[in-house]
C-alpha positions as CSV (number, residue, x, y, z in Angstrom):
1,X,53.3,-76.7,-52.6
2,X,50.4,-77.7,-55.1
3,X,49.8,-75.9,-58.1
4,X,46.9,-74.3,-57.0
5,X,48.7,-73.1,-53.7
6,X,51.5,-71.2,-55.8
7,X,48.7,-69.8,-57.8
8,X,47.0,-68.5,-54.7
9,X,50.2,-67.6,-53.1
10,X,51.3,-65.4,-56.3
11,X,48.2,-63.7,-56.0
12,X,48.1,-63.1,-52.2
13,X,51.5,-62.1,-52.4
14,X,50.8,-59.6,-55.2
15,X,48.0,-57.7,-53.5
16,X,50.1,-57.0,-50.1
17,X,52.7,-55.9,-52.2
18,X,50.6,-53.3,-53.8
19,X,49.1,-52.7,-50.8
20,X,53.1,-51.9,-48.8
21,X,54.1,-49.7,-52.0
22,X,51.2,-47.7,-51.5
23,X,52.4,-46.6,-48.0
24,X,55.3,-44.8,-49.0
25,X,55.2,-44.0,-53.1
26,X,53.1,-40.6,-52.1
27,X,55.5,-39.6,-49.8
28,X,58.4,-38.0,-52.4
29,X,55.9,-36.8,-54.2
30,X,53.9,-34.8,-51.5
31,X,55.3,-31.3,-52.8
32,X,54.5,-31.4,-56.1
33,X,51.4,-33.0,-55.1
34,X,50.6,-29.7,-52.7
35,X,51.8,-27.8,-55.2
36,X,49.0,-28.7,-57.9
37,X,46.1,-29.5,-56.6
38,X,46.0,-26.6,-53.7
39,X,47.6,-28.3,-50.3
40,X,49.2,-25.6,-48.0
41,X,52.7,-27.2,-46.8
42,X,51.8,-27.8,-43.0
43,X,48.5,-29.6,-44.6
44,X,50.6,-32.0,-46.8
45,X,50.4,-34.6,-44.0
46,X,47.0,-34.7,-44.1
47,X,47.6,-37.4,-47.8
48,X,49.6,-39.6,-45.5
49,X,47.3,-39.3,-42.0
50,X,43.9,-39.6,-44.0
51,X,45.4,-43.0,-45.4
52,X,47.0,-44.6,-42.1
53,X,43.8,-43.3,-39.8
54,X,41.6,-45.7,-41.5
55,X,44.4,-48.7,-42.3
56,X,44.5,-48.9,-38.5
57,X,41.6,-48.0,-37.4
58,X,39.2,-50.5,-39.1
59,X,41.8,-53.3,-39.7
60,X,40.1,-54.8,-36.6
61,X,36.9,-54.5,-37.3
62,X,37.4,-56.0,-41.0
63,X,39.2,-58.7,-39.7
64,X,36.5,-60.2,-38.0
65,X,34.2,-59.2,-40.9
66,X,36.5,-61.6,-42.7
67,X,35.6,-64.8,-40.5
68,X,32.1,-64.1,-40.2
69,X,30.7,-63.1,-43.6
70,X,33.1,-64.6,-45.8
71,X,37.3,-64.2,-46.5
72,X,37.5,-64.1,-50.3
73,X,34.4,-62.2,-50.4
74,X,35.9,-59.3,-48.0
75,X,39.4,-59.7,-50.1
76,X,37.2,-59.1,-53.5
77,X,35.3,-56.3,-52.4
78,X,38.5,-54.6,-50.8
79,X,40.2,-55.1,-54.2
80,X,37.3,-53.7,-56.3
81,X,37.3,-50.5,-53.7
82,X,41.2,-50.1,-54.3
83,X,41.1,-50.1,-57.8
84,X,38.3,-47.2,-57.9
85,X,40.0,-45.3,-54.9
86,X,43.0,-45.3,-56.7
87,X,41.3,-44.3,-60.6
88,X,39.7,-41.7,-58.8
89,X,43.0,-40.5,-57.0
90,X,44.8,-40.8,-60.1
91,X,42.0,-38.4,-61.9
92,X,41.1,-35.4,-58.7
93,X,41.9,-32.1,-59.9
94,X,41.2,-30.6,-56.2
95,X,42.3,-31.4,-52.5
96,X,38.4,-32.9,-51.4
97,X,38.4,-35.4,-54.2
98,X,42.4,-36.3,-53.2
99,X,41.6,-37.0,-49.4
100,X,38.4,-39.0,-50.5
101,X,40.2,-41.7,-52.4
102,X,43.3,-41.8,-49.8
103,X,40.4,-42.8,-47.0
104,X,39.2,-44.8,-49.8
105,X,42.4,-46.7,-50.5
106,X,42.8,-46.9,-46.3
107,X,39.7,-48.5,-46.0
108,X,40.5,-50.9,-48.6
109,X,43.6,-51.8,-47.5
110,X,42.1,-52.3,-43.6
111,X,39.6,-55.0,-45.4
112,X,42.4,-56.6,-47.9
113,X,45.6,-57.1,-45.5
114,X,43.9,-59.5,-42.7
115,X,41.4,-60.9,-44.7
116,X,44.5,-62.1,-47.0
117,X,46.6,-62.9,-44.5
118,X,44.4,-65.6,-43.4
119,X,43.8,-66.7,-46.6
120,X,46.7,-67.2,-46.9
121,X,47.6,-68.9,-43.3
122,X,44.2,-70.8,-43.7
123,X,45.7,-72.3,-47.4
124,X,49.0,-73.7,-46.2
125,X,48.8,-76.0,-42.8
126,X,50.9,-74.8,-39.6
127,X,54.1,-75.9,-40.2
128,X,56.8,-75.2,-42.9
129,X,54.9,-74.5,-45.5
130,X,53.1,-72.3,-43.6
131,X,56.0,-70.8,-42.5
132,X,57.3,-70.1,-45.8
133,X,54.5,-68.5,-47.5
134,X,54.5,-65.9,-44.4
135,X,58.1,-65.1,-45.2
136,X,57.9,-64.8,-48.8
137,X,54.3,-62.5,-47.8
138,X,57.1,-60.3,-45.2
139,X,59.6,-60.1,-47.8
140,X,57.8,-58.8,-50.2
141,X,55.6,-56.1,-47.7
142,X,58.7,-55.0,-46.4
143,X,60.5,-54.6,-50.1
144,X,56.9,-53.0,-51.0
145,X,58.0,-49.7,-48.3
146,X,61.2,-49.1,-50.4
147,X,60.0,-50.1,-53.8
148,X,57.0,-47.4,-53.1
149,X,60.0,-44.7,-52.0
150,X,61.8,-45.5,-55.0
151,X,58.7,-46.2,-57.8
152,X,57.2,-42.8,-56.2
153,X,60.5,-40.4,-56.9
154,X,60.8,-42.2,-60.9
155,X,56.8,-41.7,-61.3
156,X,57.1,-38.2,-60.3
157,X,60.1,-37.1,-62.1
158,X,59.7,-39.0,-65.3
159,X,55.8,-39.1,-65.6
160,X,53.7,-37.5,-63.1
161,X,52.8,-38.6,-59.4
162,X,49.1,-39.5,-60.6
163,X,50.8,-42.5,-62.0
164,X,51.7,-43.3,-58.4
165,X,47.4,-44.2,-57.9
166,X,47.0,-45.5,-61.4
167,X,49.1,-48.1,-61.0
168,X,47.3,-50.4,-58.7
169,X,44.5,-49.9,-61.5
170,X,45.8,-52.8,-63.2
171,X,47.0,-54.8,-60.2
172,X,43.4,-54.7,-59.1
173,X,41.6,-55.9,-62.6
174,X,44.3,-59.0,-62.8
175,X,43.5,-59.7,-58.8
176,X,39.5,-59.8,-59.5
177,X,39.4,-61.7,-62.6
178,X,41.9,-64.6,-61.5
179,X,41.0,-64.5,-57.5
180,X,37.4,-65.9,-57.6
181,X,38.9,-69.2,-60.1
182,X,41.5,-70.1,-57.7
183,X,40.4,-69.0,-54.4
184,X,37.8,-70.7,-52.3
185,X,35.5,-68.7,-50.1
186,X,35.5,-69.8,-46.2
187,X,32.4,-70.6,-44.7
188,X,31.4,-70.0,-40.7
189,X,30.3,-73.3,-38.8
190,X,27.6,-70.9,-37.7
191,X,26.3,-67.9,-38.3
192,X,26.8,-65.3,-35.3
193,X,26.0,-61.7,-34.8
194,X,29.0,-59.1,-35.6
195,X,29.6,-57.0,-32.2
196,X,28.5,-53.8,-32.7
197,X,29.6,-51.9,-29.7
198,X,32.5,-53.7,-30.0
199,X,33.0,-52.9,-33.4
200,X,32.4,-48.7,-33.0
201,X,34.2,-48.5,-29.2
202,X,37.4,-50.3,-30.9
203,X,37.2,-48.8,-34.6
204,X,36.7,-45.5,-32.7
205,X,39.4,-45.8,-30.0
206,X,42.2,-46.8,-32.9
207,X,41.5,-44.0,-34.5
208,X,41.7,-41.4,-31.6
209,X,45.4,-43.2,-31.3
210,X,46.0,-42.6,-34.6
211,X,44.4,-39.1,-35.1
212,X,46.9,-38.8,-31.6
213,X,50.0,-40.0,-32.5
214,X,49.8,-38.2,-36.1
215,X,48.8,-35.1,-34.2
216,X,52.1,-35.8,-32.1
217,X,54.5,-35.9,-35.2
218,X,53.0,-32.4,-36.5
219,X,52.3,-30.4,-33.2
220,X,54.1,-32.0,-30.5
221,X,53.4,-34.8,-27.6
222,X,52.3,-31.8,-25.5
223,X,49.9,-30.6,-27.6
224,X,46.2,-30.2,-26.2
225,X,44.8,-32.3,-29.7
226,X,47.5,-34.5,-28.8
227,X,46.8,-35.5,-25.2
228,X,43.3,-35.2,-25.9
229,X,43.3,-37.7,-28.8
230,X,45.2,-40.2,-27.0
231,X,43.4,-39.9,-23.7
232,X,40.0,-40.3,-25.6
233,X,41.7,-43.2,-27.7
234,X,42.5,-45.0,-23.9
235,X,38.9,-44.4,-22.9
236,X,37.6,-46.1,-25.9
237,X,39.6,-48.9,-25.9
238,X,39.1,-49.6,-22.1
239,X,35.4,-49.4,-23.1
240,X,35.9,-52.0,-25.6
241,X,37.6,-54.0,-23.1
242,X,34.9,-54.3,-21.2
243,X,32.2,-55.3,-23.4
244,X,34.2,-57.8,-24.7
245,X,33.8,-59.2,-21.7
246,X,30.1,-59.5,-21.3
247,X,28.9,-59.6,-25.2
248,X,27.8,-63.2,-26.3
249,X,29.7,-63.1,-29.5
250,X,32.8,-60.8,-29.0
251,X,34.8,-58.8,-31.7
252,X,37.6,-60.2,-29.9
253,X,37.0,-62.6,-27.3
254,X,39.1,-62.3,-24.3
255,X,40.9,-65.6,-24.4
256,X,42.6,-64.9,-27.4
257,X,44.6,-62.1,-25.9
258,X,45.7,-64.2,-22.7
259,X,47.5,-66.7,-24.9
260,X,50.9,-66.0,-24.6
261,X,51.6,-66.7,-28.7
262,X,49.1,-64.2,-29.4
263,X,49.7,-61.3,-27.3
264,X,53.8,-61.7,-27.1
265,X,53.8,-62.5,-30.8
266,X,51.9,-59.1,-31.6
267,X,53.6,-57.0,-29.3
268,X,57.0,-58.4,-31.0
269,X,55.4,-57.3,-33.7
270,X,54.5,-53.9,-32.6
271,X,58.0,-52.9,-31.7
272,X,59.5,-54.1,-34.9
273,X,57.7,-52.1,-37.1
274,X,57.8,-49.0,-34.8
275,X,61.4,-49.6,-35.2
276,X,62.5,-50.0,-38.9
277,X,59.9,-47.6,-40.2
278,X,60.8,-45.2,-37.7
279,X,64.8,-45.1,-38.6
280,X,63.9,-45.3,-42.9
281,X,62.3,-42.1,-41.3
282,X,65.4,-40.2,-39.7
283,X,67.8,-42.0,-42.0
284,X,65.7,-39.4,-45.1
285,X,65.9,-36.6,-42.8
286,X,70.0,-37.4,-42.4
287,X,70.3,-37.7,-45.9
288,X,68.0,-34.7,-47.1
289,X,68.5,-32.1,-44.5
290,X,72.5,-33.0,-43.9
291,X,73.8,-34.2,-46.8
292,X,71.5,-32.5,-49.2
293,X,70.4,-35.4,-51.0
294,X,67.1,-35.2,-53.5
295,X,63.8,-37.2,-52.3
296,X,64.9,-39.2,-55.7
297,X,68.5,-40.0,-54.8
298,X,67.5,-40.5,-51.0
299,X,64.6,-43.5,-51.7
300,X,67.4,-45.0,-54.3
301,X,69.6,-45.0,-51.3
302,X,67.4,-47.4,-49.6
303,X,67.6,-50.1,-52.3
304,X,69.7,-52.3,-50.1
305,X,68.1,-52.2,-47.2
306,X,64.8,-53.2,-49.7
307,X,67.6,-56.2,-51.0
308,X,68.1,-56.8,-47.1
309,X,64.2,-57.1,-46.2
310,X,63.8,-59.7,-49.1
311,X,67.1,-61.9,-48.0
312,X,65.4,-62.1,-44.6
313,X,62.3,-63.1,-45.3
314,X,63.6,-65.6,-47.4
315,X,66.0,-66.6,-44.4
316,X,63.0,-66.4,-41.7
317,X,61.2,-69.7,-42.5
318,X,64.9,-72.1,-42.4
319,X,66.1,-69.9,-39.3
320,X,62.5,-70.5,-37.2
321,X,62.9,-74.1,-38.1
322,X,65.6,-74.2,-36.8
323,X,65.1,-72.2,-33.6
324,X,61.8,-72.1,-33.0
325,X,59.7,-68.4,-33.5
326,X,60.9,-67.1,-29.8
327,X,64.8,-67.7,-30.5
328,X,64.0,-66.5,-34.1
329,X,62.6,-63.4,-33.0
330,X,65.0,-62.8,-29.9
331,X,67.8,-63.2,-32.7
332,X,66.4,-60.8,-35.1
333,X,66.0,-58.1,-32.7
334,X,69.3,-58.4,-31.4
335,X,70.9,-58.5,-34.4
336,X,68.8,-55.6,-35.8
337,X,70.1,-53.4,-32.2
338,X,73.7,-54.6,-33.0
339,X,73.1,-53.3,-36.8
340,X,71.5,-49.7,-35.8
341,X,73.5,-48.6,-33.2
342,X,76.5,-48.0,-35.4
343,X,74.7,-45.3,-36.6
344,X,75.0,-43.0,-34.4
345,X,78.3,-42.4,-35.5
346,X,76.8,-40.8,-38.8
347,X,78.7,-37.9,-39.8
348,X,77.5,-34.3,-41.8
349,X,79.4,-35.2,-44.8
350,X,78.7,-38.5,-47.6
351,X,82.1,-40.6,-46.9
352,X,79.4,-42.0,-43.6
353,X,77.4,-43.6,-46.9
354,X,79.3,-47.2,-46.4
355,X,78.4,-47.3,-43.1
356,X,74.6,-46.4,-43.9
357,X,74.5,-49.0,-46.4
358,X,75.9,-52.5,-44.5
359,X,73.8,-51.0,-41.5
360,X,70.6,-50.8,-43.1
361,X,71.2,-53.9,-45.2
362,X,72.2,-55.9,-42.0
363,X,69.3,-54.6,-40.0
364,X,66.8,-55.4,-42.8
365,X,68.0,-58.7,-43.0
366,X,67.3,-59.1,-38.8
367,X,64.5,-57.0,-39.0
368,X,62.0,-59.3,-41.5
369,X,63.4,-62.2,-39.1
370,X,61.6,-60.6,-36.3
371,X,59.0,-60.1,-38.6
372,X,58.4,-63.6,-39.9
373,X,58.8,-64.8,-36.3
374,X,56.0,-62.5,-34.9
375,X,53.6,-63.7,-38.0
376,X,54.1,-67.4,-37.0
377,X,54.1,-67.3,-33.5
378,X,50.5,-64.7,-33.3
379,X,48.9,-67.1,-35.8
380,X,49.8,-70.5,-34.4
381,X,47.8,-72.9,-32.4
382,X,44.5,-71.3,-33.2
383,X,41.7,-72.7,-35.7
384,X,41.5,-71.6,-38.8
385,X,37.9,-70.1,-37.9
386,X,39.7,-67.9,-35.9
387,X,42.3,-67.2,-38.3
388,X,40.9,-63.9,-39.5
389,X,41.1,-62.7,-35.8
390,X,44.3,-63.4,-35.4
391,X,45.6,-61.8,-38.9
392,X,43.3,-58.9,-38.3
393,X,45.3,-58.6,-34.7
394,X,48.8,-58.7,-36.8
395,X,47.4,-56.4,-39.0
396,X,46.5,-53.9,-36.3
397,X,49.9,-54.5,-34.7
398,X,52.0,-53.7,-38.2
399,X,49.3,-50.8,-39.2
400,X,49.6,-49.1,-35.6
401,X,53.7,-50.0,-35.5
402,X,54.1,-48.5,-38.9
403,X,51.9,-45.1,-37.7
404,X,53.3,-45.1,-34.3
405,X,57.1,-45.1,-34.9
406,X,57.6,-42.1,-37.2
407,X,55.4,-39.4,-34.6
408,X,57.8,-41.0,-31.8
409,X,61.1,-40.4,-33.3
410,X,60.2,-36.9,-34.8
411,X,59.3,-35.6,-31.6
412,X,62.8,-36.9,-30.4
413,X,64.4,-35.6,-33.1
414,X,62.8,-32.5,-32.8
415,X,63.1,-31.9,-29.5
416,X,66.9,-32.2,-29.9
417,X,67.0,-29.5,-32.9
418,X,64.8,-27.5,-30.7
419,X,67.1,-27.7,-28.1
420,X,70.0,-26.7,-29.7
421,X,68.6,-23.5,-31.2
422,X,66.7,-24.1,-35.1
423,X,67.1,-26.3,-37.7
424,X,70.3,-26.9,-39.2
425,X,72.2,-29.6,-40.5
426,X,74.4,-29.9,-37.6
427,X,71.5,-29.9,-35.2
428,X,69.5,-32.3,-37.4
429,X,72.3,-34.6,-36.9
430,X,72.3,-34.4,-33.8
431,X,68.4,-34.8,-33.5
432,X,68.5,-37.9,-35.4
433,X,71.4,-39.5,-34.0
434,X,69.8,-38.8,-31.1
435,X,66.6,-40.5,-32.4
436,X,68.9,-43.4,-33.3
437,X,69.8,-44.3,-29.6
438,X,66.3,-44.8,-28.7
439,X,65.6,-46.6,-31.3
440,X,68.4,-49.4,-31.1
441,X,67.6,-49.5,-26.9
442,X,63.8,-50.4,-28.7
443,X,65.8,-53.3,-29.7
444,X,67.4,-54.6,-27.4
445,X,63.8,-54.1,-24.8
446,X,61.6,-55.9,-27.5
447,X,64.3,-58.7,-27.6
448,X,64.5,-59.1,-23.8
449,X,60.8,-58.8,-22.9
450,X,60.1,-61.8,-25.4
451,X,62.8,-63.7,-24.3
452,X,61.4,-63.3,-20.9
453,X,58.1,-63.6,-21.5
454,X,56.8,-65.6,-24.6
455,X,56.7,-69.6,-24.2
456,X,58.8,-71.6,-26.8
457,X,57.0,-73.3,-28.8
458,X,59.2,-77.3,-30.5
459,X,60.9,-75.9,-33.8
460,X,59.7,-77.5,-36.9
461,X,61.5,-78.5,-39.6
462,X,61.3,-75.9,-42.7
463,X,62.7,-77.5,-46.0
């Protein structure tokens, strides 16, 4: 790498690691949260839904707003719109002002992620360098998830959680004094009109998902606001379908979906998010609700599997060199299945911690594999005009994976400790071992279906 390339890279890498902590340093705090500013407890989710709707739901949309009117101008005004979001967060003294600056800091991380993920993958040519910037960019967004567990429980207990907003106060001044010297803005080879009923069909259609799958996690996957969300969400998006098809200058133009890289490579993608953010979920429910654990001691349990997520991105880049992105990914996911199904064997009392720690650890490791593997293979072989597509795709993938996974395995879990007659720790073990299963045979499907289906591509040689 150049100088100027580590430069840009250290500041890439910065903001989407601001950008994964903030996922999941509210989350411990949510109670005392609730508690002080006036949330009832069935509302608290509300924090964590306002902030994923509109992640997801405009990721898309900004992503192609990134191409057309300019990367490092979308990645500026993103950052500027974080830092506020999050002052403001860090100041609101009632629930209104809260769930303002979480849509806030959603919409800003829909614009930021894709439009610096392909600055990123338009900085560094296809190849190994490419290859390892994305895994040093998965490390670190996967280490950001645990950080942000661990960081929110020390904020909270030792200072107070409106530290856990404040923070990316500073993050966001350093990124919009040093960005515009380093990084240069992308220019379209012509100027094209952004596709509006695109735009509101899609942005609309993820967000009925969303609103859907959220809804499923707090009522249940029977629920009338549920099916109706979901439904509505299908409608939408087989709107959007078809006028991509007839629009001059699609949002997404069809073509891009019927390469095999592209469409494979996301759903990879999909399913390996649903999966490892889905189990950090039941693995807090094991620890909290069966073995009693605090929300402090809990996210500190998770360190290793943070330590695990950083080895494999690290790994990724020399392993898909090796193999080539399909075997890469096939690997991962199989040894991720091989790591999680152990699991099940979790028992109600803390001599199962060994166990929890090499599994997580191991499955981390295979996990960011997968990961790394699915980044490369949905952003290869296209032009770097297109690049903001295609990260906005892989954006929408992990944003949607990361929502999708948690509803999914609470309703499993819960149907389980419904089942079984109320919630105690014996039948919340069961639930989430239950849970587990599912998740491991998510696994082993994702790993089959890409072997299947997804077209090698030569290896290339990472140094």
């Amino acid at each position: 790498m150049t100088p100027r390339q580590r430069l840009i890279l250290i500041l890439l890498l910065t903001a989407s690691f601001t950008l994964a902590v903030d996922f999941s340093i509210l989350n411990v705090a949510l109670p005392v949260i609730g508690a002080e500013v006036g949330f009832s407890l069935e509302n608290l989710q509300w924090i964590a839904t306002s902030f994923a709707l509109c992640a997801a739901g405009f990721t898309l949309l900004f992503g192609r707003v990134a191409d057309l009117f300019g990367r490092r101008r979308l990645f500026l005004a993103g950052m500027a719109l974080l830092g506020v979001a999050s002052l403001v967060g860090g100041l609101a003294r009632d629930l209104a002002l809260l769930l303002i600056a979480r849509v806030a800091q959603g919409l800003a991380t829909a614009a930021i992620t894709p439009a610096a993920l392909s600055l990123l993958t338009t900085s560094f040519p296809e190849g190994g360098l490419r290859a390892r910037a994305l895994g040093l960019n998965g490390a670190l967004m996967a280490a950001g998830f645990t950080t942000g567990a661990i960081l929110g429980g020390l904020l909270t207990d030792l200072l107070s959680w409106r530290w856990a907003f404040l923070i990316n106060v500073p993050v966001a001044v350093a990124v919009l004094v040093i960005a515009p010297m380093v990084i240069a803005e992308s220019r379209p080879e012509r100027r094209v009109r952004l596709d509006l009923p695109g735009a509101v069909t899609v942005t609309l259609g993820l967000l009925a998902i969303v609103f859907g799958l959220s809804s499923a996690g707090e009522n249940s996957w029977s629920s009338p606001l549920t099916l109706g969300s979901l439904a509505l969400g299908a409608v939408l998006l087989a709107v959007f379908w078809q006028v991509e098809k007839r629009v001059a200058d699609p949002l997404v133009p069809v073509w891009i979906l019927r390469r095999g890289n592209v469409a494979w490579g996301n759903f990879a993608g999909l399913l390996a998010f649903i999966t490892e953010t889905s189990l950090v979920f039941l693995l807090t429910l094991y620890l909290q609700k069966v073995l009693g654990f605090t929300p402090l001691a809990a996210g500190l349990s998770f360190a290793v599997l943070g330590i695990g997520t950083v080895i494999g991105g690290v790994t990724a880049p020399k392993l898909i060199g090796r193999l080539g992105p399909k075997r890469a990914i096939v690997t991962g996911f199989a040894v991720q299945a091989a790591a999680t199904l152990p699991l099940v064997l979790l028992g109600p009392s803390s001599a199962w911690m060994p166990l929890l720690l090499i599994a997580t650890f191991a499955g981390g490791v295979a996990n960011l594999i997968a990961i790394v593997g699915f980044m490369v293979t949905a952003t290869s072989g296209l032009p770097d005009a297109e690049q903001g597509l295609a990260t906005g795709l892989a954006t929408m993938s992990q944003q949607i994976g990361i929502t999708m996974g948690i509803p999914i395995m609470s309703a499993i879990a819960a149907a389980q400790v419904h089942a079984l007659g109320g919630e105690t720790p014996s039948t919340v073990l069961t639930g989430v071992t239950t849970a587990i299963w599912v998740n491991a045979g998510l696994c082993v499907v994702a790993g089959v279906l890409v072997a299947l289906f997804l077209k090698s591509r030569s290896a290339e040689r990472v140094s």
